[in-house]
C-alpha positions in Angstrom: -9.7 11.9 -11.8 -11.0 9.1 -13.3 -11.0 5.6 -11.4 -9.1 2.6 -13.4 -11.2 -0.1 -14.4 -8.7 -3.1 -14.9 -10.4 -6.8 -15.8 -9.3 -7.3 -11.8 -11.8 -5.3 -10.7 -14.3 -6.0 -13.7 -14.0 -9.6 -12.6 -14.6 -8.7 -9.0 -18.2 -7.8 -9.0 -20.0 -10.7 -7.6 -18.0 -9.7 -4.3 -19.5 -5.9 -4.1 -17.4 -5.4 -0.5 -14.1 -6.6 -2.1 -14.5 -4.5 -5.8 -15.6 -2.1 -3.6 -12.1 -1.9 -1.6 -10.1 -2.7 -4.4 -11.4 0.2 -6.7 -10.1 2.1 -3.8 -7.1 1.4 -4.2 -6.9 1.5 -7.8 -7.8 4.8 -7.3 -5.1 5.4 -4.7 -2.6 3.1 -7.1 -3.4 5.8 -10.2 -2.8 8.6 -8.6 0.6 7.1 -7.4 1.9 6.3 -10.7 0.1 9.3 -12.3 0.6 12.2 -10.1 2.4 15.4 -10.9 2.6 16.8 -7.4 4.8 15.9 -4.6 3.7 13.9 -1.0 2.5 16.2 1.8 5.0 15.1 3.8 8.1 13.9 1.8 11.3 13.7 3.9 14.5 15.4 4.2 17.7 15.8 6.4 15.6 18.1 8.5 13.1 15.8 9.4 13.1 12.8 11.6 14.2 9.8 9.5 15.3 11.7 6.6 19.1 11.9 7.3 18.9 8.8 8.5 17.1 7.7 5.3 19.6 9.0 3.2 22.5 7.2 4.1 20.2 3.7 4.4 20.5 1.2 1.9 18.0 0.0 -0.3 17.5 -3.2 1.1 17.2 -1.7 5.0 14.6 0.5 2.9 12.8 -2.7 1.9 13.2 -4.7 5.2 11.4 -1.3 6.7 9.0 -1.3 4.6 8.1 -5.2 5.1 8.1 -5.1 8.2 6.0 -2.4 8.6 3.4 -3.8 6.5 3.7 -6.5 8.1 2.9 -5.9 11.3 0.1 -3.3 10.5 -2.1 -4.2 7.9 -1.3 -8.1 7.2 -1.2 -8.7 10.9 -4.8 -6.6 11.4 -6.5 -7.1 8.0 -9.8 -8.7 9.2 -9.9 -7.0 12.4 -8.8 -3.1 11.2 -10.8 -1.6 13.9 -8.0 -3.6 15.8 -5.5 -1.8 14.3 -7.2 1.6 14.6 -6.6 1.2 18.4 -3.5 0.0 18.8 -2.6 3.1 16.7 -4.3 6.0 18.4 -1.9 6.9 20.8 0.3 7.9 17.9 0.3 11.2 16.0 -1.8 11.4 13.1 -0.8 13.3 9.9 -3.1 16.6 9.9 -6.0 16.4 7.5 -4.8 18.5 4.3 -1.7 16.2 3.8 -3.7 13.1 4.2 -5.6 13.2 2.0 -2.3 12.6 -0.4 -2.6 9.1 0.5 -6.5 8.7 0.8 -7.3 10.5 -2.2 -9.9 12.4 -1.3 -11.5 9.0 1.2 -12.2 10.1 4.7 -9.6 8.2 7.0 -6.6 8.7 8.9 -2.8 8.7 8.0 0.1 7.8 10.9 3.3 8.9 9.9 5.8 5.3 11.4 8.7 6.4 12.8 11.9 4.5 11.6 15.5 5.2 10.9 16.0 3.5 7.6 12.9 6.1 5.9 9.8 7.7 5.6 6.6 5.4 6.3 2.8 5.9 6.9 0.2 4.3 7.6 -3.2 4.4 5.7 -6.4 3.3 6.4 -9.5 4.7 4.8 -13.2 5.2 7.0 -15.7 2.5 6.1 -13.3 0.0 4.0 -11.7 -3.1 4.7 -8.3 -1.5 3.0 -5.1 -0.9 5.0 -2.0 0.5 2.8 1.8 1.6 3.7 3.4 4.3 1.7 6.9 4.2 0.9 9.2 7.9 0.4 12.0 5.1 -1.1 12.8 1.9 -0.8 14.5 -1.3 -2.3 12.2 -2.3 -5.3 13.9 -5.7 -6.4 14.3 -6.6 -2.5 10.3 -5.3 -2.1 9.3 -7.4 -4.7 11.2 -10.2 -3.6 9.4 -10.1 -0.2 6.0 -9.3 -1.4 5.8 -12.1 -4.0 7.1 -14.6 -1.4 4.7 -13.6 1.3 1.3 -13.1 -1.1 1.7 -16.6 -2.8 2.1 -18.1 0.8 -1.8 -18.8 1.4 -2.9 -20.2 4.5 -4.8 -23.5 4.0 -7.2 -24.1 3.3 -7.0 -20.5 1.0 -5.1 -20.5 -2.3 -3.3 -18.4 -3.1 -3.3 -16.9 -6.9 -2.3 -13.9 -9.4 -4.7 -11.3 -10.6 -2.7 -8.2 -11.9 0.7 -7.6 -13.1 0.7 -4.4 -15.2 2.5 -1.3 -16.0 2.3 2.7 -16.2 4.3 5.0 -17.0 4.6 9.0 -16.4 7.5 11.6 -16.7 7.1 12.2 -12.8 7.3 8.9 -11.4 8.9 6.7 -14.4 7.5 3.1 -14.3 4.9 2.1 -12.0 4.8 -1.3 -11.7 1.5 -3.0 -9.5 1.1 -6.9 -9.1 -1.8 -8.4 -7.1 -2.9 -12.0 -5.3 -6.2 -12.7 -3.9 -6.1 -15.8 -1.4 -9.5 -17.7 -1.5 -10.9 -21.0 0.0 -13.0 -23.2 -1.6 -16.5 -22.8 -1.2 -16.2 -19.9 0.8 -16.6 -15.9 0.3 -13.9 -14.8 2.2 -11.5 -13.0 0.2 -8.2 -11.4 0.9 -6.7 -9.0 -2.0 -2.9 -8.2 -1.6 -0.9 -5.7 -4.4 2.0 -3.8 -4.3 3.0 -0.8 -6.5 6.6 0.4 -7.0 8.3 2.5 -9.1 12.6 2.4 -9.0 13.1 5.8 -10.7 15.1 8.6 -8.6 12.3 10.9 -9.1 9.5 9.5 -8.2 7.6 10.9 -5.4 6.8 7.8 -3.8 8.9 4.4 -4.7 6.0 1.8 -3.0 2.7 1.5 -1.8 1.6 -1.9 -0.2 -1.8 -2.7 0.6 -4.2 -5.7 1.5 -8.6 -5.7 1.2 -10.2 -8.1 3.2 -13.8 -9.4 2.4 -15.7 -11.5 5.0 
């Protein structure tokens, strides 16, 4: 599969560690919007959380999904190894259905258990890159929440808009990803937020959230 090269990333490469990360998830984003095949673990009435899924609404779909995210990979983005602890008590997905949502990057994947859908965790070895997956969810409540929370940069960091694009496939429909990067002035830390989500019925994932952080 070939990796996306968007002017994001082209524009990126006088921060190697951040273009780094964030060709990773361009990668991961592609394959989202582009793939033919279904999740390793998609749910269903017989699973936890799929029954319950089912009869959720979209917007308890989206709250799930925020504050998931939130709590996971905002909450932990400079410190992951943080976040890597706080999750190894819990059941990770076995290796041949995680790599769905590493593509192919070594890592691990936690399945979050929650009545309103199915959630996991991703975080890829050696990357400052931390991404929930979404089975469904609420896309006009998701993007709602995501916009307000990525143009809400801390100060002295500021926060701004670097990708708002579209693709399309007979799987998945419309995949639509926007991304902010909060900077400060004079200073190379960068944080990279984007969010990918796709409304159609039969997509095989509806949103994939993600943040790189770059010291």
């Amino acid at each position: 599969m070939m990796m996306m090269k968007p002017a994001l990333f082209q524009a990126l490469r006088a921060r190697p560690l951040l273009a780094a990360t964030a060709a990773v998830l361009a990668l991961s984003a592609q394959a989202y919007a582009q793939s033919t095949t279904k999740p390793a673990a998609p749910a269903n009435p017989s699973t936890p959380g799929g029954a319950a899924a089912s009869a959720s609404t979209p917007a308890q779909q989206a709250e799930s999904f925020a504050n998931i995210f939130a709590t996971t990979c905002a909450k932990y983005a400079s410190n992951l190894g943080a976040l890597r602890t706080k999750l190894a008590p819990l059941p990770t997905m076995p290796a041949d259905k995680a790599n769905y949502f590493l593509q192919g990057q070594p890592g691990k994947v936690w399945p979050v258990p929650d009545p309103h859908g199915s959630f996991v965790v991703a975080i890829p070895d050696g990357q400052n890159l931390c991404a929930v997956y979404a089975r469904r969810v609420g896309v006009p409540q998701t993007l709602a929440w995501f916009k307000k929370m990525a143009t809400e940069a801390p100060v002295p960091m500021v926060a701004r808009q670097v990708q708002d694009s579209k693709s399309a496939s007979p799987q998945n429909g419309t995949a639509h990803t926007i991304a902010y990067e909060w900077a400060a002035p004079d200073s190379t830390k960068r944080v990279l937020y984007s969010l990918t989500t796709s409304a159609s019925p039969t997509a095989d994932l509806q949103g994939l959230a993600s943040v790189t952080y770059a010291p």
